[in-house]
N, C-alpha and C positions, 0 to 999 in steps of 0.2 A: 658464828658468834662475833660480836662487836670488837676491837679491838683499840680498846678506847686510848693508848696509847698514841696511835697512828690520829685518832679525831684530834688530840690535844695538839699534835705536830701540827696538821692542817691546818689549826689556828692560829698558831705563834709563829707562822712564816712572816717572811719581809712584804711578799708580794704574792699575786696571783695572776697564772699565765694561760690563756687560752687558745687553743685551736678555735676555728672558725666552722670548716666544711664539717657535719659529723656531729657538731658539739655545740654548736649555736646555731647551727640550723640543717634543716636537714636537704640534701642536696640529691636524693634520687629521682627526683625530678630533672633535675638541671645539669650536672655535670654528665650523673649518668648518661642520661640520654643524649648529650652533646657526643658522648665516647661512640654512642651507637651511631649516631647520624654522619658520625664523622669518618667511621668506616664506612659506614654505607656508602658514601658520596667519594672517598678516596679510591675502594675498590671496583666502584664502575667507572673510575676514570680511565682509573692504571692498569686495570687485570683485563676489562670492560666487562665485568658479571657484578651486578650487585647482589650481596650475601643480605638472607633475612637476619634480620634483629634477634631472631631465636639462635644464631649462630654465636651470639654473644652475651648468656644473662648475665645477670645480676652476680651469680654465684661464681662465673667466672673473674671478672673486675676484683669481686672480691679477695681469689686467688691470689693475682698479682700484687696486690694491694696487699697480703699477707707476708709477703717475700721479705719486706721493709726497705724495699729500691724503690718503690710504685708511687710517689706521693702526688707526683704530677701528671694527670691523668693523658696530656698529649703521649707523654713516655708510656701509657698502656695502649692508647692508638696503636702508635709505632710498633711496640711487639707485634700485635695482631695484626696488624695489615701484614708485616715483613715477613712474620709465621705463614700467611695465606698466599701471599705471593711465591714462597717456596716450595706450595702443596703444586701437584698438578690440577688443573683448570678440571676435569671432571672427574676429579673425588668428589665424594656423596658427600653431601653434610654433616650427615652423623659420622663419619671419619673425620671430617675436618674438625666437627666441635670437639673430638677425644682426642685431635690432636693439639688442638687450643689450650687444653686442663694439663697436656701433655707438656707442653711449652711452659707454662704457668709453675708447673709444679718443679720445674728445672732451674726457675731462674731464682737470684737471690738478692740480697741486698743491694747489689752495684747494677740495680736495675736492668736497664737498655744493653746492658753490653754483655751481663750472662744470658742474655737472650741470644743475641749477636753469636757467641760462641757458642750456644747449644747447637743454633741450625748450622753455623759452619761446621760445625763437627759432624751433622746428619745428612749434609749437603755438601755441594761442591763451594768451597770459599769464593774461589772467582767469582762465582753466582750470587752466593750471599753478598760478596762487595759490590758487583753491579745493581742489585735492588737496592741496598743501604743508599749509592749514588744516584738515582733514579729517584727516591724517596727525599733523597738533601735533609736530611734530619741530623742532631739538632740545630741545622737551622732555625732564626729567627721567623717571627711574624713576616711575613714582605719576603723573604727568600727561600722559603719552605711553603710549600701547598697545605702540611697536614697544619700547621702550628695556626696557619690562615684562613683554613677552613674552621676549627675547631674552634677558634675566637670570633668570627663573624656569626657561627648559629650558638653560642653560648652569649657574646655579645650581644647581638643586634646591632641594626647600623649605628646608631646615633652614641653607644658606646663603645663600640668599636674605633670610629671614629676618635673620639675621645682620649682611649688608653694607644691608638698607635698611629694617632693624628695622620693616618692614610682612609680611602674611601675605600666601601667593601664592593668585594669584587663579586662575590659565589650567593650569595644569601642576603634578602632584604624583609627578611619576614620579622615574626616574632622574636626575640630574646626568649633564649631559656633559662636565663638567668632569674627570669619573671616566675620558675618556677619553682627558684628558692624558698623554702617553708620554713619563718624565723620557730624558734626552740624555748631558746633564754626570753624568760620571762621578768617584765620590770622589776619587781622586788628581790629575785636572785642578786641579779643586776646592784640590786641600792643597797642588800644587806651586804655583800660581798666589797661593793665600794666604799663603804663603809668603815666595815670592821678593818681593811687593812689600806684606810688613809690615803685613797682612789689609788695604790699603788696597784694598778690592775693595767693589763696592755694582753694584747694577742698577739698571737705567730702565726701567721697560716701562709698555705701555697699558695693562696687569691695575689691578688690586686686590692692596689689602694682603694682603686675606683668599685672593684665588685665588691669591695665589704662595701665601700662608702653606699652602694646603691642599694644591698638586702640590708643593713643592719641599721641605717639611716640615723636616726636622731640617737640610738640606742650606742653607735658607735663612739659617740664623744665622751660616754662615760669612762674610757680606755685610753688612758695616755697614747697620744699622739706622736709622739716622739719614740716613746718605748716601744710603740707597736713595732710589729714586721711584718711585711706582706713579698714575700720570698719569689713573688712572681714577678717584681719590678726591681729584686737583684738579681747578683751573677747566679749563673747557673751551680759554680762550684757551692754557692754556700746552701743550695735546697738542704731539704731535710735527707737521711739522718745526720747531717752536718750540723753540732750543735751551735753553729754560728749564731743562728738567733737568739736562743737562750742569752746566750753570754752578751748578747748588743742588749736586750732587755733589760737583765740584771743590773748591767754596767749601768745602764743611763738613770737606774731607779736605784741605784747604790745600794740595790739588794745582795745578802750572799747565802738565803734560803727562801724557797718557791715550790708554791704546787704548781703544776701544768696538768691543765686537762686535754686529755686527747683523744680519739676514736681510734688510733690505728697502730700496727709493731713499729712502724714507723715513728709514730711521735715517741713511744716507750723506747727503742734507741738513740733516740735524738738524748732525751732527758737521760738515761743510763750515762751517755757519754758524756754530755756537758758534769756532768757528778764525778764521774772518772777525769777528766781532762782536768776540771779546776778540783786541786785538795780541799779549799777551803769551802766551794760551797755545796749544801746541800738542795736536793730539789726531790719534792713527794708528789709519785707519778700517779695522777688520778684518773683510770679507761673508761670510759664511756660506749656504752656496746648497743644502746635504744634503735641506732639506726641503722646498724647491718642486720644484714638477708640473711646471717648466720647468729642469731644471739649467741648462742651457748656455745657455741664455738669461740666466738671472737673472747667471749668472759676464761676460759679454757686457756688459751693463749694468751690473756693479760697476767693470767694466773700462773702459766709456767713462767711466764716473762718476769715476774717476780714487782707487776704493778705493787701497788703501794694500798691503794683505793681503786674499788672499780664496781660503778653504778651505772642504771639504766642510762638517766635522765641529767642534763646538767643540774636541773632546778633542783635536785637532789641533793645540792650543797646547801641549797638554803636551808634546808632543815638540821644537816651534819654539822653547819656552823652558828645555826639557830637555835637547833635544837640536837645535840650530839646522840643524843638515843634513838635518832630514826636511822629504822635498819638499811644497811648496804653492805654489800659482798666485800669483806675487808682482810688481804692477803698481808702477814707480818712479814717485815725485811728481813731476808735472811743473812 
C-alpha cells in the first residue's frame, strides 16, 4: 500500500541526490566484469593458475557488496585474490567457491580489513601479512598491480591515460567502460531538474572522467560543484562515510534530500549523515532493477528501514509526476 505520506516528503526536499553505478546506469557489464578479468589476470601472475570466471559470479560480488564495506570494487578484487592465495594451490574449485561465499559472508562494513582478520584468524597471520605485502594494496594506481590492472581493462588506454596521466602497462584493448548501459532517461532527468530548481548533483565511487564518459551530455544536468566522485578523493571519505552527503548538501544550502542508491552501503551512508547532522533530514530511496538478487536486495532495503524503494530510477518520474504510480513503500520507523 502507498504511503502517500513519504510521496509528499519526496517532493518537498531541498534537493536530490544520486548514485551513479546501480541507479543511472547499469554496470554489469563493465565493473563487473573488470572484477572478474582483474582476478583472472592477478591470480595467474601471483599464484600462476588462472581461476575460471565461474569461481566468481555475479551472486558472489553481490555478497560483498551486501556487508556495506564493498563500495569499491578494487576492495572486492583484494578480498578474493588474498582469500585464494590463502587456499592451497590444489583445492578443487567447488571448495574454493564455498570458501569464497565463505569469506563473503564473514566480512562486514569495515570492508578489506574484516576480511584481513577473518583469514588471519583461519591462517597463520605471518602468512596473511606476507601476501597482504606481496599484494601492496591499498596502494595507489602506479604502486599497486591490482588498482593498475583493474583501471587499465575498465579504462582503456586513452582513459587511463587521462585519469592517471601514466601510460598503460598490462592491457591496450577495449574499455569496459564501453559496456556501461545508461538507465536515467531524459525526462526523469528534466521533470526531477525541474521540480527541485536543478538542485540535483550525484555521489558515486566512479570518477569525474567515467561519469563524464557514460553519462555524457546527460551529466551537466547535475551540479557540477555539488557533485562527488569519491574515486578522485581520499580514500577515508569512501562510502559509508557520509562525507559526500554533507559536501552536497553544504554547497546546495540544502538541510533535506532524497538519495537514490542501489546498495546497504548507500542506505548507511544516508542513515549516518541523518544521524551525524540533527538538523538535517535525507529520504533514502533503493533501487533494486539491477541486482542478480531482486527480492532479496528489496528484503534488505526493507529491513534497513529504506524510505522508498523501486525497481527502476525512471520510477520517480512518475512518484513526483504522478504520486499514484505504485512502488514498494516502507514507513519510517
Amino acid at each position: 500500500m502507498i504511503d502517500h505520506k513519504q510521496i509528499e516528503l519526496l517532493n518537498s526536499v531541498d534537493c536530490a541526490l544520486f548514485d551513479i553505478d546501480g541507479v543511472l546506469v547499469d554496470v554489469r557489464d563493465s565493473y563487473s566484469l573488470a572484477i572478474k578479468k582483474t582476478i583472472e589476470f592477478i591470480t595467474k601472475l601471483v599464484i600462476g593458475t588462472s581461476f575460471s570466471r565461474k569461481l566468481v559470479p555475479d551472486t558472489l560480488l553481490l555478497k560483498f557488496k551486501q556487508t556495506g564495506g564493498f563500495n569499491n570494487e578494487v576492495d572486492i578484487c583484494y578480498a578474493i585474490i588474498l582469500a585464494l592465495m590463502s587456499r592451497p594451490i590444489k583445492e578443487s574449485p567447488l571448495d574454493k567457491r564455498h570458501f569464497l561465499f565463505t569469506v563473503a559472508e564473514n566480512a562486514d562494513e569495515t570492508g578489506i580489513f574484516s576480511v584481513e582478520e577473518y583469514l588471519s584468524e583461519l591462517s597463520n597471520r605471518s602468512h596473511i601479512e606476507k601476501l597482504k605485502a606481496d599484494l601492496v594494496y591499498p596502494a595507489p594506481v602506479g604502486k599497486s598491480l591490482l588498482p593498475t590492472v583493474f583501471d587499465e581493462l575498465f579504462y582503456g588506454p586513452t582513459l587511463f591515460r587521462e585519469q592517471h596521466n601514466m601510460k598503460p602497462q598490462h592491457y591496450h584493448g577495449r574499455p569496459l567502460i564501453d559496456n556501461d548501459k545508461l538507465i536515467i532517461k531524459n525526462r526523469t532527468l528534466k521533470v526531477i531538474s525541474e521540480r527541485f530548481h536543478r538542485n540535483i548533483a550525484t555521489i558515486s565511487g566512479r570518477s569525474r572522467i567515467a561519469a563524464q564518459h557514460t553519462l555524457r551530455p546527460l551529466l551537466r544536468t547535475f551540479n557540477p560543484m555539488a557533485s562527488v566522485f569519491l574515486e578522485d578523493e581520499d580514500r577515508r571519505h569512501w562510502k559509508p562515510n557520509p562525507y559526500s552527503i554533507r559536501k552536497a548538501m553544504d554547497y546546495l544550502g540544502a538541510k533535506s534530500a532524497f538519495y537514490v542508491g542501489d546498495s546497504i552501503e548507500d542506505l548507511f551512508m544516508a542513515k549516518r549523515a541523518e544521524r551525524d547532522e540533527a538538523d538535517i533530514k535525507i529520504l533514502f530511496v533503493g533501487v533494486y532493477g539491477c541486482s542478480v538478487r531482486p527480492e532479496e536486495t528489496v528484503s534488505r532495503f526493507i529491513g534497513g528501514h529504506a524510505d522508498i524503494v523501486i525497481k527502476n530510477v525512471n520510477n520517480l518520474f512518475h512518484l513526483i509526476d504522478n504520486p499514484n504510480h505504485n512502488a514498494i513503500i516502507k514507513k519510517r520507523l
